[in-house]
VOMI-542878 format. One record per residue (C-alpha): y, z, x. Coordinates in pm, 1 decimal, m for minus. Each point is the difference from the previous one (the first is absolute). Layout:
REM VOMI-542878
         py         pz         px
          Y          Z          X
...
REM end
This chain:
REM VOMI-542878
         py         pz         px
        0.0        0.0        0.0
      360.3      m85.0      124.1
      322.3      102.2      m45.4
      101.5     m288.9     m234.5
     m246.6      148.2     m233.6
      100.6      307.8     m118.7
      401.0     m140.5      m88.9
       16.0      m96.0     m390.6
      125.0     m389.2     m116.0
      101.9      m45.6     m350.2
     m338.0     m204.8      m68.3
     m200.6      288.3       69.1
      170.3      275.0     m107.3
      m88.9      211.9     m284.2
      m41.3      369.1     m123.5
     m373.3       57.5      133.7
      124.7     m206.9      323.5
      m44.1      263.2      298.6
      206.5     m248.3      210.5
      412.3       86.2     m158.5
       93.3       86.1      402.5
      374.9     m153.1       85.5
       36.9     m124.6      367.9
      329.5      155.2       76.2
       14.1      m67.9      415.2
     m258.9     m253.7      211.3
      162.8       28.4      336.8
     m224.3     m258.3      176.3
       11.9     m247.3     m308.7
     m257.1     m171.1     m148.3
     m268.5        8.7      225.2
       15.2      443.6      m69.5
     m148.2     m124.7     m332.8
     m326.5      m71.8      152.5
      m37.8      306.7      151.0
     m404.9      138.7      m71.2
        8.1      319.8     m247.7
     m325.5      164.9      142.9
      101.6      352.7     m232.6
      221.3      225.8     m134.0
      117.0      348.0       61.5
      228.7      156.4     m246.2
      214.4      318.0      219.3
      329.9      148.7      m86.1
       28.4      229.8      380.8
      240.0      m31.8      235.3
     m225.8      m59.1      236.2
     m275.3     m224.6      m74.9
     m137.7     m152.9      319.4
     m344.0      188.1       m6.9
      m63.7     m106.6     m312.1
       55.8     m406.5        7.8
     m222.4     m251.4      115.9
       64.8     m364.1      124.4
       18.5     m225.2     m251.3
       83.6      260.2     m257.6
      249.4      m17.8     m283.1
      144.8      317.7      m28.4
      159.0      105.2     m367.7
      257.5      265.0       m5.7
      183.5      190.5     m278.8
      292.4       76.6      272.6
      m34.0      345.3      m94.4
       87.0       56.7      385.4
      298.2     m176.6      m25.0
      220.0      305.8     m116.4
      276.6     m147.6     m179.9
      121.9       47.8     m348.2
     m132.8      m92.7     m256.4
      308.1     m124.2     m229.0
      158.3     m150.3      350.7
       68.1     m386.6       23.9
     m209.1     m211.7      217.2
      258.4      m28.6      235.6
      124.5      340.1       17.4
     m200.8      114.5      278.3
        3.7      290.1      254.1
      m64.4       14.4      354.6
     m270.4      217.3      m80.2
     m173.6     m235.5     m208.7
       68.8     m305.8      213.4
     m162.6      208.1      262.4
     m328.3       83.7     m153.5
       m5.4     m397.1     m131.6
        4.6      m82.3      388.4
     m248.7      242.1       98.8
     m234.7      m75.8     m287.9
       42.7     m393.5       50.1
      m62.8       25.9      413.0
     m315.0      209.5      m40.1
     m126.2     m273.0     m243.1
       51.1     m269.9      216.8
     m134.4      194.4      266.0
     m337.8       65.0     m173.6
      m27.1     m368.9      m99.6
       65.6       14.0     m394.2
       64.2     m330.6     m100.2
      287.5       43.1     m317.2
      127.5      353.2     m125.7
      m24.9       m3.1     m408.2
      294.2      192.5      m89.3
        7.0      148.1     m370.8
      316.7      m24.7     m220.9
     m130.9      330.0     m216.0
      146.8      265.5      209.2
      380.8     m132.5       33.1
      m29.8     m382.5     m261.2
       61.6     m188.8      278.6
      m92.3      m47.1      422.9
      250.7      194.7      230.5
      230.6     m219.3      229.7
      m81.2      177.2      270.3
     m357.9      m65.1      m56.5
       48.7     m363.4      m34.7
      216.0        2.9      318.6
     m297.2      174.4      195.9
     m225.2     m262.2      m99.9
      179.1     m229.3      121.7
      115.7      128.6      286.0
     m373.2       68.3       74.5
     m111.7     m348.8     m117.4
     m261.6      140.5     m257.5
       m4.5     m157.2     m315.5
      114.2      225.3     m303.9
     m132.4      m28.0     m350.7
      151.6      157.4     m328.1
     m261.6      177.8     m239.4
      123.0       11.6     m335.4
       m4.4      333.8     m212.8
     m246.1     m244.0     m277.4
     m282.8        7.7      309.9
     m206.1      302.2       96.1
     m105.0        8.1      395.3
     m375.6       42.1     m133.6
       70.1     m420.2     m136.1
      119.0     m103.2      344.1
     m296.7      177.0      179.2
     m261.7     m107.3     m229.4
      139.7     m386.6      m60.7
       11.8       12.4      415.8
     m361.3      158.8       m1.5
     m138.6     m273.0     m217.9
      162.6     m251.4      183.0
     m168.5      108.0      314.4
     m330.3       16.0      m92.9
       20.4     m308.2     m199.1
       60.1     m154.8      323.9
     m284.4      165.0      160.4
     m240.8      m91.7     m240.7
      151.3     m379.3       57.8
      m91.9       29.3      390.8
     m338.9      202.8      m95.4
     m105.6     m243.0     m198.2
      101.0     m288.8      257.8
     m189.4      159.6      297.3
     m318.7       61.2     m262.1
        6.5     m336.4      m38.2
        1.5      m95.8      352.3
     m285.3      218.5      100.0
     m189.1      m93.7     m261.4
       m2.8     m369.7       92.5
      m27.7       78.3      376.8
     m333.9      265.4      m99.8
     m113.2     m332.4     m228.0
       33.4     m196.7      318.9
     m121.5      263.4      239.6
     m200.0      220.2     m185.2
      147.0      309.9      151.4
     m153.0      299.7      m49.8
      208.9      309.5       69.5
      354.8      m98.3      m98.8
       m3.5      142.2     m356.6
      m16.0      363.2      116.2
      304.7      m69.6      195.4
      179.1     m202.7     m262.9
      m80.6      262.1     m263.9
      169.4      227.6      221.3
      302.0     m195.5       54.8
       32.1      m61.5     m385.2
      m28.9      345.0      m92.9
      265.6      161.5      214.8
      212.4     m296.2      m59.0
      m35.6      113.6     m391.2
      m57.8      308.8       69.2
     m297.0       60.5     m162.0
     m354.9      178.7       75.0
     m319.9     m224.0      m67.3
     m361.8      m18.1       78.7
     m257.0     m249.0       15.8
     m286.2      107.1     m139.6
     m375.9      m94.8      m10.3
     m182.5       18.0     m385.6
     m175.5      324.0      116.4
      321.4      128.6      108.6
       16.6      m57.2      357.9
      341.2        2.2      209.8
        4.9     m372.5      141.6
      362.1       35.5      130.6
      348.3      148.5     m116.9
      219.7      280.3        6.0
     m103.1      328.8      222.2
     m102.7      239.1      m84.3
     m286.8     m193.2     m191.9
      m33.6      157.8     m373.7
     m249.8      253.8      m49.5
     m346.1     m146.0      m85.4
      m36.9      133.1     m335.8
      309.8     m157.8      m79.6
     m102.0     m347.1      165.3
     m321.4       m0.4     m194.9
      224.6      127.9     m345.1
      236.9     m331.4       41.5
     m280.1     m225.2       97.8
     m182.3      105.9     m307.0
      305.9      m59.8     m222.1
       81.2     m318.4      119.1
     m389.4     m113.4      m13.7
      m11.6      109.3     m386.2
      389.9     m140.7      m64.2
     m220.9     m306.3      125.9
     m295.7        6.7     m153.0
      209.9       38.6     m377.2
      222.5     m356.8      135.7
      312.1      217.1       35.4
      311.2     m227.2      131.3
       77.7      169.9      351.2
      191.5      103.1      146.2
     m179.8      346.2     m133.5
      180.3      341.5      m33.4
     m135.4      331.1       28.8
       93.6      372.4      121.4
     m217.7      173.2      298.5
       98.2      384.5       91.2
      334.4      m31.1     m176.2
       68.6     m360.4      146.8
       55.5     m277.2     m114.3
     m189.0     m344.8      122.3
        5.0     m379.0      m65.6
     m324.8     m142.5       71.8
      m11.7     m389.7      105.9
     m319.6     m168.8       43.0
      m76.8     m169.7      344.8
     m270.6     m270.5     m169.4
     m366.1      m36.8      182.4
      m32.7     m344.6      m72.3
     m362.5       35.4      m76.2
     m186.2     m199.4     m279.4
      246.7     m293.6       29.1
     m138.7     m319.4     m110.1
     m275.4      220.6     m126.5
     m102.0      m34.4     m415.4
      m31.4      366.0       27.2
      330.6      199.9      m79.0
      180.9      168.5      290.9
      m86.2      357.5       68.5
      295.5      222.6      109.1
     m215.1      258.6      143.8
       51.6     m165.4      329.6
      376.5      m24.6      m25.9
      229.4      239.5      218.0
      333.4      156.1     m129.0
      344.8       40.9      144.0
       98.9      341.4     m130.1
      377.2        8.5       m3.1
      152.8      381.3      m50.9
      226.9      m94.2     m230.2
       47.3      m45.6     m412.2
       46.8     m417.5       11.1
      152.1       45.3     m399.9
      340.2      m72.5      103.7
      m36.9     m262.7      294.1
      152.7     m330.6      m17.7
     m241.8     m338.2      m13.7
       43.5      m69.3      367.6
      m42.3      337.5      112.2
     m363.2      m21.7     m180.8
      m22.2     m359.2       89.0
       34.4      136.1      386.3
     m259.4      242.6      m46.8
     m258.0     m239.4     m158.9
       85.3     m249.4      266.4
     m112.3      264.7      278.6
     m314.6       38.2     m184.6
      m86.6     m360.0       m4.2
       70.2       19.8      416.2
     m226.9      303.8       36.7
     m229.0     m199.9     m238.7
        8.8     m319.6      316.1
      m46.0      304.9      292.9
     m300.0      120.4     m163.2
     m155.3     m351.6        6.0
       65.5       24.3      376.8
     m174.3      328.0       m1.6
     m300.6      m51.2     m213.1
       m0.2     m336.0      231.2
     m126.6      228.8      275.9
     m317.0      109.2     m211.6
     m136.2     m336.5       m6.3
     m249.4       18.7      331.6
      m91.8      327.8     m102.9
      m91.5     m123.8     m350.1
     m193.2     m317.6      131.3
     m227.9      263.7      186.3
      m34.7      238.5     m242.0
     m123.0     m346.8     m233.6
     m237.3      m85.6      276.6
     m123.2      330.4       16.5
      m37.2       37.3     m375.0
     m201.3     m318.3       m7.4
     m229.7      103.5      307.5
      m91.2      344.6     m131.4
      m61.1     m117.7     m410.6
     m182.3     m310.3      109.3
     m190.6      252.1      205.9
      m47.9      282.2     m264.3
      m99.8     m260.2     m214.0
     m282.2     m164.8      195.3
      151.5     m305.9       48.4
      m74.5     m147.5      382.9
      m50.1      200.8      308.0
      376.4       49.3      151.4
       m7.4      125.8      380.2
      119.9      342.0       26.7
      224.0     m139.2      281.8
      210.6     m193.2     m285.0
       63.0      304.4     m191.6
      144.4      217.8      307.7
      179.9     m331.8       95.2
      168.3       14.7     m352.0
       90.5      365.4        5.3
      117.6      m61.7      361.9
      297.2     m193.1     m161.0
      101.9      304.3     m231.3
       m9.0      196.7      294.7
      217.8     m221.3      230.7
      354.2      108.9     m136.3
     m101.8      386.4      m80.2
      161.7      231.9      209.5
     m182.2      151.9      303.7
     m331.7     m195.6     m114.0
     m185.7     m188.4      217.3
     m319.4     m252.4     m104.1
     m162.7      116.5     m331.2
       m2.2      326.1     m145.1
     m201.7      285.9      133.7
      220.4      m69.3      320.0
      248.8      282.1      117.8
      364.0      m69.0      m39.5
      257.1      191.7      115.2
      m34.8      276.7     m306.5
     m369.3       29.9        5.3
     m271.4     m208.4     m100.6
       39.2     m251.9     m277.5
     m209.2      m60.2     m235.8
        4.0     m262.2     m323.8
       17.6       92.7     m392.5
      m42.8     m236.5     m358.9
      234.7       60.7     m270.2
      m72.8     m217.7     m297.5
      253.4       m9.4     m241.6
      m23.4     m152.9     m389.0
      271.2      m59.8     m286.5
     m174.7      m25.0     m324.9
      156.5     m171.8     m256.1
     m125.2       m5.8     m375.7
      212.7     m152.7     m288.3
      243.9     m309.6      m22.3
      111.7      107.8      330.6
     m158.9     m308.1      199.8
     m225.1       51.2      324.7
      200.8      160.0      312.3
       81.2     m224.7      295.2
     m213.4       17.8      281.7
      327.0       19.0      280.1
      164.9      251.8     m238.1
     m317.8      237.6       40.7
       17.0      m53.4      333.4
      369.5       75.7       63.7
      m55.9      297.1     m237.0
     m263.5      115.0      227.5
      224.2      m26.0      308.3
      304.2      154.8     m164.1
     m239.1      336.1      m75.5
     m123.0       12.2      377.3
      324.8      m35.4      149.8
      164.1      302.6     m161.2
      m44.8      293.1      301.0
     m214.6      222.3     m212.2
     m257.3     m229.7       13.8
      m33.3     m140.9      357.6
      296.6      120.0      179.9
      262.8     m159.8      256.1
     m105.1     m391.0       92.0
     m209.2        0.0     m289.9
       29.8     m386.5      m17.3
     m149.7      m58.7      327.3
     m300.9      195.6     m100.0
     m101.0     m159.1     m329.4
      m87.1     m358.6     m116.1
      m59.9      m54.7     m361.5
     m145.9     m326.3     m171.4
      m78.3      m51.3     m315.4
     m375.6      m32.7     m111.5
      m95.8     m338.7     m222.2
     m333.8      m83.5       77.0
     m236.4      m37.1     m262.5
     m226.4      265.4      122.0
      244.1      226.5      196.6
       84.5      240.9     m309.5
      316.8     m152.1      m31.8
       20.7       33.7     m305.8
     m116.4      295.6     m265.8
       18.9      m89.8     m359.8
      389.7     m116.7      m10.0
      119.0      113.2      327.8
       65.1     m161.5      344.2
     m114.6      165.7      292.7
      223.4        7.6      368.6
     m153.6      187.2      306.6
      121.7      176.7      265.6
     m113.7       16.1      394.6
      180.8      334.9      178.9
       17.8      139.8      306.5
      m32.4      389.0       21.9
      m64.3      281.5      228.9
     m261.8      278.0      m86.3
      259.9      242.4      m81.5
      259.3     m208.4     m176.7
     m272.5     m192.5     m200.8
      166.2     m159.9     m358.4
      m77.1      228.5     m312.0
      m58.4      m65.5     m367.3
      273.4      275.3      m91.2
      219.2     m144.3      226.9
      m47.0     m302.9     m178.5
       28.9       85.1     m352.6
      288.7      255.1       83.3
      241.3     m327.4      112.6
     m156.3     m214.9     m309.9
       12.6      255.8     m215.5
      351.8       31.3      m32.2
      174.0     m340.6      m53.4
     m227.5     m240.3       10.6
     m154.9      123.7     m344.9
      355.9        2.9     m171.9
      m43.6     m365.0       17.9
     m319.5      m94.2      m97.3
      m18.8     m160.3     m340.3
     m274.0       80.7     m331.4
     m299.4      m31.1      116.1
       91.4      m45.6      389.5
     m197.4      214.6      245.3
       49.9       40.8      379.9
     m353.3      153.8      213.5
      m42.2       62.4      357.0
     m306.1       59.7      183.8
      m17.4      146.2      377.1
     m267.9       m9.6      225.9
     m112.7      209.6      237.1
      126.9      m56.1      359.7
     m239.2     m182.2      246.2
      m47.6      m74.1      330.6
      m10.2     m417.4       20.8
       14.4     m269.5     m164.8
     m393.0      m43.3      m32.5
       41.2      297.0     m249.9
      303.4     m127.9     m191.8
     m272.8     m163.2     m287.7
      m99.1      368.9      m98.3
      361.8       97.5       19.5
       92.2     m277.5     m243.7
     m317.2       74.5     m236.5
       88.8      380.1       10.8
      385.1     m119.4     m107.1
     m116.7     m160.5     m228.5
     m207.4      229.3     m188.0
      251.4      233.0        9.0
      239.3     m203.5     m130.6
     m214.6      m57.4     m284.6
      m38.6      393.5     m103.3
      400.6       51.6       34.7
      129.1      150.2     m328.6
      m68.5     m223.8     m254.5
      202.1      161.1     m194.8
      329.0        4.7      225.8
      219.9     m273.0       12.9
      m10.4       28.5      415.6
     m312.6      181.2      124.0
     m133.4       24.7      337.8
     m360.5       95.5      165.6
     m160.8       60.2      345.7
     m404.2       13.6       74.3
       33.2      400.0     m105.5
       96.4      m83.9     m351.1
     m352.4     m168.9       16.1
     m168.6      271.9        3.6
      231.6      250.7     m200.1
     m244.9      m27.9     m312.2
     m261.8     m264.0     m130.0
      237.4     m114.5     m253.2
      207.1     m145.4      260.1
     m255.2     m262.0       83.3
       51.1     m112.0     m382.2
      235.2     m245.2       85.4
     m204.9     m194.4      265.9
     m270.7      m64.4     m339.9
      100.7     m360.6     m109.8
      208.0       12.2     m307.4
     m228.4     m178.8     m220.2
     m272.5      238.3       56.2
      209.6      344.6      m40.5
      116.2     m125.1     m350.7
     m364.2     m102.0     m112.7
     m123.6      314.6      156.5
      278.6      192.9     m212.7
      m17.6     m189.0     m293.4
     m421.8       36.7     m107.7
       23.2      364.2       81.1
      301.0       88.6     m186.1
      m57.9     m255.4     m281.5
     m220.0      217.5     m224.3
      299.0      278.0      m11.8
      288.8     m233.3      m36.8
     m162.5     m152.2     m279.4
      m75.3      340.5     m195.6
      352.3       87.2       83.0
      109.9     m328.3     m153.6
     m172.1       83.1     m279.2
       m8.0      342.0      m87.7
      308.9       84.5      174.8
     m124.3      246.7      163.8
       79.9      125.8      389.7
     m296.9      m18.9      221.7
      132.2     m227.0      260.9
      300.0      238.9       33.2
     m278.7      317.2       m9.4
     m194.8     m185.0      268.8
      325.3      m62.5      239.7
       98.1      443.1      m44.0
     m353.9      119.0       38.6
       42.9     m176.9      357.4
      280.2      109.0       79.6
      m67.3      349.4      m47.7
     m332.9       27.3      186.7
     m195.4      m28.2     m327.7
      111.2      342.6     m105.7
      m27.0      113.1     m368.8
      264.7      189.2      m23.2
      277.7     m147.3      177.7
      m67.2     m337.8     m139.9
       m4.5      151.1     m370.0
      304.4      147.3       82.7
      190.2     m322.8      133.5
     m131.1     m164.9     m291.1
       76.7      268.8     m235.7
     m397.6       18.8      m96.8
     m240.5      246.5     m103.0
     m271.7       10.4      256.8
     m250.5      m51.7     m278.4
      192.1     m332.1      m74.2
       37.6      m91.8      348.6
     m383.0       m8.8        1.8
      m26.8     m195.9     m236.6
      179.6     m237.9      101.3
     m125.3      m37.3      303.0
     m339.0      m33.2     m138.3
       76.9     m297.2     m194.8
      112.6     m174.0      371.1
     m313.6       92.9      131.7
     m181.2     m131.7     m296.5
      219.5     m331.6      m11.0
      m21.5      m64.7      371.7
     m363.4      129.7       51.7
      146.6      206.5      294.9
       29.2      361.6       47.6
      311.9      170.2      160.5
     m191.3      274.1      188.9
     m136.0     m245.9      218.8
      281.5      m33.5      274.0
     m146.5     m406.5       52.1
       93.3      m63.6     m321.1
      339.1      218.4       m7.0
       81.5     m211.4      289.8
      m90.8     m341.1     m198.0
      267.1      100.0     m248.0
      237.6      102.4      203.5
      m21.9     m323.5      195.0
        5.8     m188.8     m351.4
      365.3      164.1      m81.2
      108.1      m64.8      280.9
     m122.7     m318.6       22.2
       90.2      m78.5     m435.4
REM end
């Protein structure tokens, strides 16, 4: 903003017009007109040096000035001429680049004032009694950051056709910065499971990170127009979506689960279009810089393919692969790991290394469509990279691929399957809470009806040779996650937590015809008679087959509890205190 700016024209004027300011004295002529305005300070001391910046406009109410109030403009004292010298020099001195004077204290601009200004070649502006100083400041605010946002926007432009070009992929963290002070704002780029990617310091507590990944993921999920708004530990944030790109071209819809954020610490109601324009723009950059990222992942996901392909054609009988091409495909992973050397089972620089599957599924069921494979995948990665599962340099540690063959277990019912390859020592090995602790949080804010996310971890082990039981073991544990959580996940000891967690690995035909002829009988008297006994059966279980804490759960008389439960035995041709056949039951309700 210049000088020229802030004076008022009789095309431009009106009442709302924060620009009524009268040049009365322009010692150095035109050219003083396009002098920059870079603030304003409004100060009414003597002495106002310390508080006046270069470039500054400084306001003042001349309540220094110590004359009359009635007195003509001319009538001056040598005591006011005085102070008008003093305050004018120390202006000059301090680089302000026009003094404001208002007309409310005396209806008009001492002569003495205007002679100083002169004298001391700064250029003098009248500010009527109609204008506050807060419509100067703020019109001269707006101005400024106006222009900012102009040259913002410019240089986001330019880096984002020289990262097109280049495919740079560090200079958003340091463009992010430069935006944000320039606007002054706080912001953070976040992953969808909440982790800190890059912004302000100090990063945002994780429960918080997780809390505005989570809103933004179900503002998402319900098609909300972003930017989104939302309030954190009293603050306010703007969330703006840095898109993943994957699924495009694909029939299948786009899943935002993969997307990152830009968390902005501020309430975006009142911003101006190109203010939010600005903001998107930056997330379309950080959008090209995480191409050049994920870019990086690309020989690490060609192994982990080969790999993949190796151990299921092996698993599944197909050929006789030479162990040597299995350690030459995990020798890849471990080429960019830090302190690993050759294939795992080889000491590093932190201990022995050693390899682990993670098998991860999103189950879809409804009018929802079938996941992408690469989405799966970059879901997958997303989850290991947060530092609560794998720690520092996670992401030269891990290699993830996604799983389509036809007899890989790809796919379960209506799910697509992506797998994982990691590197871990003994005592920082990857963990199924660890797992379902970062997914937990966000990640199932945003799944839609009838959307479910399960991991499975393996066991570490001690080369690649052994990775075929790791991925088996992932994958049966991936099958007994939760079915009943929307984001579950499993490890080998969840195998053998209780017999009913080996359920799941029963095709799904065969558990529902299992259920089905030997709850059929009851169901049908139920359906008929409308009686209870399928509820009966499903307490007496639960409470141990005791009389008398089932009758009282169900309100019952003993007496009538036995009768019941005679009539399932009769019905079924089973008999409850036989613990094979309690078991059968139990199995078929879970199973029903």
């Amino acid at each position: 903003m210049r000088l020229r700016d802030l004076l008022s024209s009789d095309e431009t004027q009106a009442p709302a017009d924060p620009r009524p300011l009268r040049l009365l004295r322009l010692p150095g002529g035109e050219r003083d007109l396009d002098r920059p305005v870079l603030g304003t300070v409004t100060i009414d001391l003597p002495d106002p040096g310390r508080f006046v910046s270069p470039g500054d406009l400084v306001l003042s109410g001349l309540a220094w000035h110590g004359r009359s109030a009635g007195a003509d403009a001319g009538a001056g004292t040598d005591a006011g001429a005085g102070r008008s010298d003093a305050f004018v020099r120390v202006l000059v001195e301090a680089g302000a680049v026009a003094l404001g004077a208002g007309e409310a204290q005396f209806g008009f601009v001492p002569d003495d004032l205007v002679e100083a200004c002169a004298r001391y070649g700064l250029p003098l502006l009248a500010v009527g009694v109609e204008v506050p100083f807060t419509s100067v400041t703020e019109y001269v605010a707006r101005g400024r950051t106006e222009e900012r946002i102009g040259g913002l926007a410019a240089l986001v432009d330019r880096h984002r056709r020289f990262s097109t070009r280049q495919q740079a992929g560090a200079g958003s963290e340091a463009l992010l910065e430069l935006l944000l002070a320039e606007l002054d704002l706080r912001a953070h780029i976040l992953s969808p499971t909440g982790r800190q990617i890059a912004g302000a310091r100090p990063p945002l507590p994780e429960k918080t990170a997780s809390a505005l990944a989570g809103r933004f993921l179900a503002a998402e999920r319900e098609g909300e127009r972003a930017p989104h708004r939302t309030v954190a530990r009293g603050t306010a944030f703007s969330l703006f979506p840095v898109r993943s790109g994957t699924g495009e071209g694909d029939s299948a819809p786009r899943a935002a689960l993969t997307d990152w954020l830009i968390a902005v610490e501020a309430d975006c109601t009142d911003w101006n279009d190109e203010r939010v324009d600005l903001l998107h723009q930056l997330a379309r950059l950080v959008t090209v810089e995480r191409g050049g990222r994920d870019t990086d992942r690309t020989m690490r996901r060609r192994a982990a393919e080969r790999l993949l392909a190796l151990v299921g054609s092996a698993s599944a009988g197909e050929g006789r692969q030479s162990p040597f091409e299995e350690e030459e495909a995990a020798a890849r992973l471990t080429a960019g790991a830090a302190g690993a050397t050759g294939a795992a089972g080889a000491t590093g620089r932190e201990g022995p290394l050693r390899w682990q599957a993670v098998s991860a599924q999103l189950e879809t069921k409804g009018q929802h469509g079938s996941p992408v494979a690469a989405s799966v995948r970059g879901l997958l990665e997303e989850v290991l990279l947060h530092p609560r599962c794998l720690g520092p340099d996670a992401g030269l540690r891990m290699a993830v691929t996604t799983a389509d063959g036809a007899g890989s277990g790809s796919r379960s019912g209506d799910g697509v399957e992506a797998v994982a390859f990691v590197l871990v020592r003994e005592d920082a090995r990857l963990t199924p809470d660890a797992v379902e602790r970062v997914t937990g949080g966000s990640l199932a804010r945003g799944l839609r009806a009838g959307q479910r996310l399960a991991f499975g971890v393996s066991d570490p082990v001690g080369g690649a040779a052994e990775l075929r039981h790791a991925l088996a073991q992932a994958r049966n544990a991936r099958q007994v996650a939760a079915p009943s959580q929307p984001v579950a996940a499993c490890g080998p000891d969840d195998l053998a937590a209780h017999v009913m967690s080996l359920l799941p690995l029963i095709p799904a035909e065969v558990r529902r015809e299992f259920s089905r002829r030997l709850l059929a009988p009851l169901t049908d008297y139920d359906r008929r008679y409308g009686s209870d006994l399928v509820p009966t059966l499903r307490s007496f279980l639960e409470h141990d087959g005791s009389w008398a804490r089932c009758g009282e759960a169900l309100h019952l008389h003993v007496n009538s509890l036995r009768y019941r439960i005679s009539r399932i035995e009769a019905l079924t041709g089973r008999n409850l205190s036989r613990l094979e056949d309690k078991m059968d039951f139990a199995a078929a309700l879970r199973m029903g």
